[in-house]
C-alpha positions in Angstrom: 0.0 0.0 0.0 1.4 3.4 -0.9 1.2 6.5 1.3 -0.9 9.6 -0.4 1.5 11.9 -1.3 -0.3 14.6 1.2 0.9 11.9 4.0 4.4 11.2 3.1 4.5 15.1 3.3 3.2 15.3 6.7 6.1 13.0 8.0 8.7 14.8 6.3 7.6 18.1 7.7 7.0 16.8 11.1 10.7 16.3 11.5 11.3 20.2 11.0 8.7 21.2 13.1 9.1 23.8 16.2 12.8 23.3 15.8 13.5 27.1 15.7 11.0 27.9 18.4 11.9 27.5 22.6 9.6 24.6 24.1 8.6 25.2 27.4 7.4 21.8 28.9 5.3 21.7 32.1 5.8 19.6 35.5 4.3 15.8 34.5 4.3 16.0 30.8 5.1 13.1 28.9 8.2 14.0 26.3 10.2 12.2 24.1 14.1 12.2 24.3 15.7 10.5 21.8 17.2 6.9 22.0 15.8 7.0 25.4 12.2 6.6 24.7 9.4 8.1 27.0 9.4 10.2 30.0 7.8 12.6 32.5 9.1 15.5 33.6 9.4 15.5 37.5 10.5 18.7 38.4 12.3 22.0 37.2 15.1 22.3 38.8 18.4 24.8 39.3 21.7 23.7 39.4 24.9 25.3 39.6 27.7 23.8 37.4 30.7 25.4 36.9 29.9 28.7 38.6 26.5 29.1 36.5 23.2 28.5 37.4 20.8 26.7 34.7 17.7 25.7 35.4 16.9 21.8 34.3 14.3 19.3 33.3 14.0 16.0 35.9 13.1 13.7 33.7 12.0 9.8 34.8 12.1 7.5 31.7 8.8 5.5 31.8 10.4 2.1 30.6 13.0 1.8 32.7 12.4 4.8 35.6 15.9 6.2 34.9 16.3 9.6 35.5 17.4 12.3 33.2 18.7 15.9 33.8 18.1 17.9 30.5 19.1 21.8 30.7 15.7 24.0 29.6 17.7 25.9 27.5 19.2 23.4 25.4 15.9 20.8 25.6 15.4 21.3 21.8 18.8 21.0 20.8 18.8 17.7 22.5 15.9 16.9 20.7 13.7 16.7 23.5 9.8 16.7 22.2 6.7 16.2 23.4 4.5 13.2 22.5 3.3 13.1 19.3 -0.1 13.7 18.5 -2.8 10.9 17.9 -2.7 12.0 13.8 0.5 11.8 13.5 1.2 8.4 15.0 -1.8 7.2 12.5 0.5 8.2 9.7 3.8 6.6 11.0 1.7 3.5 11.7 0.1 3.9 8.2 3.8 4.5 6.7 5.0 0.8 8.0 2.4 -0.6 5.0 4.5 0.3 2.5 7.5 -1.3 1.8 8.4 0.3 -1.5 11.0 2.1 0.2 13.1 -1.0 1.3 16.2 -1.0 0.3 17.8 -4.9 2.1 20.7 -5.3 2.9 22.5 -6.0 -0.3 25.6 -4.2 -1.3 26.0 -2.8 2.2 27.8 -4.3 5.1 26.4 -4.6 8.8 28.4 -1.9 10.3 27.4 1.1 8.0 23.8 -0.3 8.1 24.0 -0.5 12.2 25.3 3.1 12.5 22.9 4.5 9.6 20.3 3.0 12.1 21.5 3.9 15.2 22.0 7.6 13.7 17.9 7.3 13.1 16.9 6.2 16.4 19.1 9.1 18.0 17.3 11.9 16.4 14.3 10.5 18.5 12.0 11.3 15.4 9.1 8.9 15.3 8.9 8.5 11.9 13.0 7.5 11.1 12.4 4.9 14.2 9.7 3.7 12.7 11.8 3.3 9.4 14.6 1.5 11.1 12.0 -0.9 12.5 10.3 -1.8 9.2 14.1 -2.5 7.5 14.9 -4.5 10.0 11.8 -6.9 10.2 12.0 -6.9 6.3 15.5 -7.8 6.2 14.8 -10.6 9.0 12.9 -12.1 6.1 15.9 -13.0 4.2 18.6 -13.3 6.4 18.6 -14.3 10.2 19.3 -11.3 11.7 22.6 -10.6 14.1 22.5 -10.5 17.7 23.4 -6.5 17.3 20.4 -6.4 14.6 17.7 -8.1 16.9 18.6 -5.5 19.6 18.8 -2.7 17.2 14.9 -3.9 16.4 13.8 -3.8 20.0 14.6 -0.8 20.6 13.3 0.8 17.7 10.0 -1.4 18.6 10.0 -0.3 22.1 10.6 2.9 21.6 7.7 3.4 18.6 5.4 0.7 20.8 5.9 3.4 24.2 5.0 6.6 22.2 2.3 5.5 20.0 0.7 3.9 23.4 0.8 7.3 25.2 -0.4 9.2 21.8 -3.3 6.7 21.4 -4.0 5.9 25.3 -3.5 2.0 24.8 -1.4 -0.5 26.1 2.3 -1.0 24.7 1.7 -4.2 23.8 -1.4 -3.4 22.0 0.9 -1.3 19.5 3.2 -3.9 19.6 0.6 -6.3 18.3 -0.2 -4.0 15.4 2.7 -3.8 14.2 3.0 -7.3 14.3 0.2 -7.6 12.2 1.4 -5.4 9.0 4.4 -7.6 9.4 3.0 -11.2 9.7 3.9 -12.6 6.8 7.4 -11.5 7.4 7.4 -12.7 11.0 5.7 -16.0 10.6 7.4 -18.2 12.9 9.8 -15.2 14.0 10.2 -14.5 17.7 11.4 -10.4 17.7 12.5 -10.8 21.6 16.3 -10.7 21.6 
């Protein structure tokens, strides 16, 4: 199934969005940070490093409760974002249906392909995670994937699973088993734990 052209356009502009504007999140808001997954901010706090106070976002990471410490002023250069919204996450979701933008794993060795990946899920942007995902299940189709590859996969699952939950209110696994879904031909058999 291909993407309307209106959609694909969506995604891509999504990426650039707010980017040049100061976020200000509030006290228990759910925000993205990137490679990191989900989280609520805890607290605003001041700090004094190096002779200058700067005020910081407490962050607790909703999959594994870590805790982050994210200066205010530099949130959006981090990439920090909030949770995208429930029409949005329909596209991405929408986007995993078509596979006309696959391009394997022929010609390119693991390691370029692992860092090209790992570069995607850094810049926290739903729909690049959500790309790394569906290369890597579609690649598993071929090839048995390496133990680096499976991970890489989880995390890209976990982290689109967690947001999409939050954006639609559901459970994580109830993403999950979408996703599994546009994909079960391809994972027939497969077991995507690592």
């Amino acid at each position: 199934m291909l993407l309307h052209p209106i959609m694909e356009l969506v995604i891509k502009d999504h990426k650039h969005a707010g980017k040049e504007a100061c976020i200000v999140f509030k006290i228990d808001q759910l925000v993205v940070y990137p490679a990191q997954g989900v989280g609520r901010i805890e607290s605003i706090t001041a700090q004094e490093v190096g002779g200058a106070t700067n005020n910081y976002y407490v962050i607790r990471t909703l999959n594994n409760e870590g805790m982050l410490m994210v200066p205010v002023d530099n949130a959006v250069n981090v990439g920090l974002r909030s949770i995208c919204d429930p029409e949005y996450g329909q596209l991405v979701i929408s986007s995993m249906h078509n596979w006309s933008d696959f391009k394997g794993y022929s010609g390119q060795n693991w390691n370029k392909r692992y860092r090209e990946y790992s570069d995607k899920l850094k810049t926290g942007d739903l729909a690049e995670v959500a790309y790394v995902l569906k290369e890597l299940i579609l690649i598993s189709q071929d090839k048995e994937l390496s133990f680096g590859e499976r991970r890489l996969m989880e995390q890209a699952m976990n982290l689109i699973t967690m947001e999409l939950a939050c954006a639609f209110d559901k459970e994580q696994y109830e993403i999950r088993a979408e996703i599994e879904d546009i994909f079960s031909e391809v994972l027939k058999g497969k077991d995507l734990q690592v």
